[in-house]
C-alpha distance (Angstrom), angle and dihedral (degrees) to the residues before:
residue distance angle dihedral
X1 . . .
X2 3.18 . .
X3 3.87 101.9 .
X4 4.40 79.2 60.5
X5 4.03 91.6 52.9
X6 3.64 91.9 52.1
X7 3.43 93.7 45.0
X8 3.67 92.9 54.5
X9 3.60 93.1 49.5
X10 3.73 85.9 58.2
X11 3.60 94.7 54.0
X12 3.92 92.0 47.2
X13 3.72 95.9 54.1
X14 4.08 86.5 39.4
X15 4.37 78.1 53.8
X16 3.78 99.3 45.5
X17 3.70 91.2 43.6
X18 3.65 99.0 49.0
X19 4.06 81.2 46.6
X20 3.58 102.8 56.5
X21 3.66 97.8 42.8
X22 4.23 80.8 58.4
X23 3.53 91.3 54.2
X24 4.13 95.2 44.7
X25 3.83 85.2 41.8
X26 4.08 92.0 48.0
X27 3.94 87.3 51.2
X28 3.94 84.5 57.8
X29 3.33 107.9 38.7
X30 4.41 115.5 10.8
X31 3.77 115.3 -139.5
X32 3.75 116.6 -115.2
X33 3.83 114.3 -104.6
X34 2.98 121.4 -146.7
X35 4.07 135.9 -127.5
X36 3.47 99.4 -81.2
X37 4.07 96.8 48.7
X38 4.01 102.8 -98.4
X39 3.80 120.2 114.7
X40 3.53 113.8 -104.6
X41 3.97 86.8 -113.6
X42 4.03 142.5 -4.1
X43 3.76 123.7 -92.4
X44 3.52 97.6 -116.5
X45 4.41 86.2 53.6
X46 3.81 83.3 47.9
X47 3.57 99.0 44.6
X48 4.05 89.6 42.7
X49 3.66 92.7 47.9
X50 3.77 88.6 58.0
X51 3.86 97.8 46.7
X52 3.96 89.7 50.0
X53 3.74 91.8 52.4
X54 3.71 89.5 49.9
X55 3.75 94.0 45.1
X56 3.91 84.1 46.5
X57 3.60 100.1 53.1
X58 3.66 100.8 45.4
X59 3.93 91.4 -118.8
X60 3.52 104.1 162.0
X61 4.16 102.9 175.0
X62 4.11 85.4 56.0
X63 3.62 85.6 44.0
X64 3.76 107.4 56.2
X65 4.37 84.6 34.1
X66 3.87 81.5 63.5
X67 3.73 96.5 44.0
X68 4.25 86.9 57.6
X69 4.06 80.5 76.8
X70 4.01 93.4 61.6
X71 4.25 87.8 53.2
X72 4.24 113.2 83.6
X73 3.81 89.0 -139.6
């Protein structure tokens, strides 16, 4: 059991990270919506789309900028 909690706590902080770099990111640039009034995608998609590209591309500045989210200071 307890090799299952810690992997759950590892998907929730994967989750809330993801999340709040969507929300900084929407502040910065808004996702489209579309015609009938939904956003084109959720925060957490947004926000995971832009930590995979970052991972992806080896860009280490953008990287450790979005690691300042998982610190409580």
């Amino acid at each position: 059991m307890d090799r299952v909690e810690k992997l759950l706590a590892l998907v929730l902080i994967a989750f809330t990270w993801a999340y709040k770099i969507g929300i900084e990111l929407n502040e910065l640039i808004q996702i489209k919506t579309k015609k009938h009034g939904r956003k084109a995608y959720s925060l957490f998609k947004y926000g995971l789309n832009a930590l995979a590209k970052v991972i992806n591309n080896n860009d280490l500045k953008t990287f450790y900028e979005f690691n300042k989210f998982l610190s409580c200071t």
